[in-house]
C-alpha positions as CSV (number, residue, x, y, z in Angstrom):
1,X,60.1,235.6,182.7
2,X,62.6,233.8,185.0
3,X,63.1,230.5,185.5
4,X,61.8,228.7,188.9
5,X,64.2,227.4,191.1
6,X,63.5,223.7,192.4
7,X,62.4,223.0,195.6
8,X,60.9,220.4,198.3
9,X,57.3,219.6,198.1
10,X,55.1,222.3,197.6
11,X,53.3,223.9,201.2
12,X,49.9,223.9,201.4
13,X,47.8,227.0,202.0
14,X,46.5,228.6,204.5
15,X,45.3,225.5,206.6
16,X,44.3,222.1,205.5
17,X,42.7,223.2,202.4
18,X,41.1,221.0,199.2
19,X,39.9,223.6,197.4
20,X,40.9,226.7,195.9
21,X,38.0,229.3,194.9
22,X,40.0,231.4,192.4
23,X,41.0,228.4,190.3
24,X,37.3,227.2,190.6
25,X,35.8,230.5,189.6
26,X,38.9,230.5,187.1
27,X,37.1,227.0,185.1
28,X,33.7,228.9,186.0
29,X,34.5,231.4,183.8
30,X,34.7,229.4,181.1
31,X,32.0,226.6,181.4
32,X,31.3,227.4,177.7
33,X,34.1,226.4,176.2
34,X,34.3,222.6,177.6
35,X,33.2,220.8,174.7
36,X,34.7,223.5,172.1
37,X,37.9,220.7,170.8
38,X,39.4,223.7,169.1
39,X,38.8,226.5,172.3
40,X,40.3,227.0,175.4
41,X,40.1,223.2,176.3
42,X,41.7,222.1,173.9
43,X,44.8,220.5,175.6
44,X,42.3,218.2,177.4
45,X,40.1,216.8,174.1
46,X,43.9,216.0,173.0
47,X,45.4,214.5,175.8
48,X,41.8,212.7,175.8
49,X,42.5,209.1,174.5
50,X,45.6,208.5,175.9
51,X,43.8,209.4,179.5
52,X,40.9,207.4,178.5
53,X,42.9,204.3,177.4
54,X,45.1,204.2,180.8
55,X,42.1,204.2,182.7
56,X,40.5,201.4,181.1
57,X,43.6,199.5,180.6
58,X,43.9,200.0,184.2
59,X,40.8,198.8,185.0
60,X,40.6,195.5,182.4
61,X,43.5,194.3,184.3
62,X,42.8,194.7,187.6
63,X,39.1,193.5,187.2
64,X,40.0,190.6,184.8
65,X,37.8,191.9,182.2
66,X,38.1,192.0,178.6
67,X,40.3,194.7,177.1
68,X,38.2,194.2,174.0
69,X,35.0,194.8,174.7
70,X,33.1,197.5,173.3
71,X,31.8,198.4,177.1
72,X,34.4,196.9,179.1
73,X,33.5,198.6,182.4
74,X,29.9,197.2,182.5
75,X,29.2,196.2,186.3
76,X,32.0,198.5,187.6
77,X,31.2,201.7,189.7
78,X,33.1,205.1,188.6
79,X,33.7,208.6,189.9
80,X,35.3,211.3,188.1
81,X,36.5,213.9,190.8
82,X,37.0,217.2,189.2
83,X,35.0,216.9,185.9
84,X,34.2,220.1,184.3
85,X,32.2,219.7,181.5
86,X,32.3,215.9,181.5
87,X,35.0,215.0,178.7
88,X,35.8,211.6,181.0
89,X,32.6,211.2,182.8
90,X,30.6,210.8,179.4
91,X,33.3,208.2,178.1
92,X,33.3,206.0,181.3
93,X,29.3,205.9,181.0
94,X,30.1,204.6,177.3
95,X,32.6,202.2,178.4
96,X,29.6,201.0,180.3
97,X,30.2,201.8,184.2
98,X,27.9,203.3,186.3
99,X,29.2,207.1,186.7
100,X,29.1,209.9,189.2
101,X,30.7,212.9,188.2
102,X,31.4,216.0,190.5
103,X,32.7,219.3,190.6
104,X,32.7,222.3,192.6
105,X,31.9,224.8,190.0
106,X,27.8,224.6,189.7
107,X,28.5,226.4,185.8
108,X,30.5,223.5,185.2
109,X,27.8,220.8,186.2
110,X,25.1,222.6,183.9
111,X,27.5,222.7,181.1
112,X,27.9,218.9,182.1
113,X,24.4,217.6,182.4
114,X,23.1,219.4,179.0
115,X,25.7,217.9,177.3
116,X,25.0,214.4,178.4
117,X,21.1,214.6,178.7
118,X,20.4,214.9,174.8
119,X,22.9,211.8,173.8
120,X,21.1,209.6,176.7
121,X,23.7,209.1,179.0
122,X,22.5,208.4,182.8
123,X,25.5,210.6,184.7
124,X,24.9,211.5,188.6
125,X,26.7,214.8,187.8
126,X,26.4,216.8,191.3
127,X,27.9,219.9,192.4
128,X,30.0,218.9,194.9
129,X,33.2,218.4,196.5
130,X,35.3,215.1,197.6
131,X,34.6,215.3,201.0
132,X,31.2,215.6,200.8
133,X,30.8,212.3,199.2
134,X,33.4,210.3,201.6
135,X,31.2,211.9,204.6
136,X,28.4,209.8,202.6
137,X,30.6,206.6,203.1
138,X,30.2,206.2,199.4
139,X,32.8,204.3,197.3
140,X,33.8,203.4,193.8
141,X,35.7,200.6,191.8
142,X,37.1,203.2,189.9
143,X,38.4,206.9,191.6
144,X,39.9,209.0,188.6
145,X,40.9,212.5,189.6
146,X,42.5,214.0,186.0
147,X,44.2,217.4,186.1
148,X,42.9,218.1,189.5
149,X,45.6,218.0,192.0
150,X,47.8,220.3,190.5
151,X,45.2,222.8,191.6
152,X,44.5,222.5,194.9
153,X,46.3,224.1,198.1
154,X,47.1,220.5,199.8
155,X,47.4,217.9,197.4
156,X,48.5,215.2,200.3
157,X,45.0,215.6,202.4
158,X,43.3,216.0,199.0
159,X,44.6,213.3,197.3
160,X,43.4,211.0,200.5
161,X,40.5,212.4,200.8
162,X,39.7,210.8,196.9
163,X,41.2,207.3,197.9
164,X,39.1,207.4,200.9
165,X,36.3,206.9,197.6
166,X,38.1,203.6,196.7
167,X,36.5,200.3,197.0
168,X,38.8,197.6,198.4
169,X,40.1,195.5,195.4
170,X,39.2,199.1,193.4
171,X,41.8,201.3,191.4
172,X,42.5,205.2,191.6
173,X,43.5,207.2,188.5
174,X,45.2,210.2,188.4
175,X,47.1,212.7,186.0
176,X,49.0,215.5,186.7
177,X,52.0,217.4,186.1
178,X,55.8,217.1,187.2
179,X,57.5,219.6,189.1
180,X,60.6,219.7,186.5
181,X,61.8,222.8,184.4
182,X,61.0,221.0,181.5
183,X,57.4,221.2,182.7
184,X,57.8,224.6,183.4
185,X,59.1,225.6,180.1
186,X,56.7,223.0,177.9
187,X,53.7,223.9,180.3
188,X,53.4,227.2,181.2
189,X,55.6,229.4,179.2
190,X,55.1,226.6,175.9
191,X,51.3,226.2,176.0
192,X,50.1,229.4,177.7
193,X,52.2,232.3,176.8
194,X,54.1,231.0,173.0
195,X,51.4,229.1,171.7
196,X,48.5,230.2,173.5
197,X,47.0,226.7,173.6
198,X,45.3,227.4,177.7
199,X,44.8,231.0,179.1
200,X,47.5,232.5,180.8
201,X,47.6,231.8,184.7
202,X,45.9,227.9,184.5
203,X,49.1,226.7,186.2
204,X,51.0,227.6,189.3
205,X,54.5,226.1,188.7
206,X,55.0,225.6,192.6
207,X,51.8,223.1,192.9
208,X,52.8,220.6,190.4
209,X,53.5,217.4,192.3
210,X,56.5,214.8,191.2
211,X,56.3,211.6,190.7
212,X,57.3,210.4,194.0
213,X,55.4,212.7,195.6
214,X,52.6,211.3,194.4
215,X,53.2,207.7,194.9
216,X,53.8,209.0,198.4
217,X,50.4,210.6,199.1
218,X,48.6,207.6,197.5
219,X,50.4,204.9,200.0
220,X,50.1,206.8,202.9
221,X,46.0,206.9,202.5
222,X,46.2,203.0,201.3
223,X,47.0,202.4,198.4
224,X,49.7,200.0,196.2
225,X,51.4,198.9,193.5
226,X,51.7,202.6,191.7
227,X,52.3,202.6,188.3
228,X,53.1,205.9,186.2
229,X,53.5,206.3,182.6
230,X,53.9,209.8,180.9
231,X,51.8,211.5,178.0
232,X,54.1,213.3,175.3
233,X,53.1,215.4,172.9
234,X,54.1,214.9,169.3
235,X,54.6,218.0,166.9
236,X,54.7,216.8,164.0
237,X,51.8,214.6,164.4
238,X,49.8,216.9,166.5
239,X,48.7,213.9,168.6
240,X,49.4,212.9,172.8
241,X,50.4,209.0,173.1
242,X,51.4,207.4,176.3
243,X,55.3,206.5,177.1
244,X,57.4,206.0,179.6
245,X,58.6,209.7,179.7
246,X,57.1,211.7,182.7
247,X,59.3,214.2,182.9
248,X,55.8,216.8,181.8
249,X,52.6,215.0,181.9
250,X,52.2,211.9,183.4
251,X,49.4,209.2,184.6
252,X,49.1,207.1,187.9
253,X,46.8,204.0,188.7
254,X,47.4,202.4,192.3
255,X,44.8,200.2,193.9
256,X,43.0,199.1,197.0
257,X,43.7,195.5,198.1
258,X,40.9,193.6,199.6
259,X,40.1,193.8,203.4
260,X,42.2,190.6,205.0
């Protein structure tokens, strides 16, 4: 396997393009596994609480609420772009906002709404896709688009399609991975062909997105005061915690400021 040579910003597709069918049918295929914490997912239940915390930690302090709170997001409007099985829709619901969950994969939604269903949560899960809700004029306090971006052709007219979804004084979330060879080499040859930990093919090196490319796709649809923090993986611990190092993983918040 050779190594990748860096490069500008990756090109889109073919066209302006948001979606990618092979990597939807690619989740599609296995729908079953979302909720397995030791299957193909597992990655995702791992890097779960640190995700989970930046999100509400994001929120509590840009909606003044209280950081202690057993449901801290009551009141506050959510969409998780991108869900799959729901491992962050069904959280936010328990953290007390109002969710609506959607993805384009219809096996995914299923797999999504019978897990929720029996455990009483009220999730609008809907198969859909970004643009189909911004052509609703819908919008959210709370946008989180996790793991997403790095799988879609054009990440710039993606990524404003989901801020179009923000509420002014509202906050979008995203997580992704950097375009670094350490992210090449921890990421793809690491977790999917040494350790085995995601099927080989999830990632295309060429679509991760740096860092600065991201803050600049988030201020050109709107957006401010970007914030990033990284996840790390420790081996000895077997646990993901949030730090400053985003050379692999890493999260972004940015918000809406209120209409003048």
């Amino acid at each position: 396997m050779t190594a990748p040579q860096q490069s500008g910003a990756p090109k889109s597709g073919a066209g302006d393009q948001t979606l990618d069918s092979e990597e939807v049918e690619r989740f599609s295929r296995l729908a079953s596994e979302w909720w397995n914490p030791t299957g193909k997912f597992r990655p995702l239940h791992q890097i779960g609480p640190p995700r989970l915390s930046f999100i509400r930690d994001s929120a509590v302090a840009q909606f003044g609420r209280d950081a202690k709170a057993l449901r801290p997001l009551s009141g506050l409007t959510a969409i998780d772009i991108g869900c799959g099985g729901g491992l962050v829709a069904e959280p936010l619901a328990r953290m007390g906002a109002t969710v609506t969950a959607i993805d384009p994969s219809e096996r995914n939604i299923a797999i999504a709404k019978s897990h929720a269903e029996p455990q009483g949560l009220t999730i609008d899960y809907r198969a859909a896709r970004v643009e189909d809700l911004v052509a609703e004029r819908r919008s959210f306090d709370i946008v989180a688009c996790l793991e997403v971006v790095e799988h879609v052709p054009d990440p710039a007219r993606f990524v404003a399609e989901c801020v179009a979804l923000v509420a002014p004084g509202g906050i979008a979330v995203f997580s992704t991975l950097n375009r670094t060879l350490k992210a090449w080499a921890l990421a793809i040859v690491g977790a999917e062909y040494v350790l085995g930990w995601l099927p080989r093919g999830t990632h295309q090196w060429d679509r991760f997105i740096t860092p600065e490319e991201l803050g600049q796709y988030v201020r050109a649809a709107g957006l401010a005061d970007t914030h990033f923090e990284g996840i790390t993986y420790n081996p000895l611990q077997d646990v993901w915690t949030r730090n400053p190092d985003t050379g692999v993983n890493y999260l972004m918040s940015a918000r809406k400021r209120h209409s003048a």
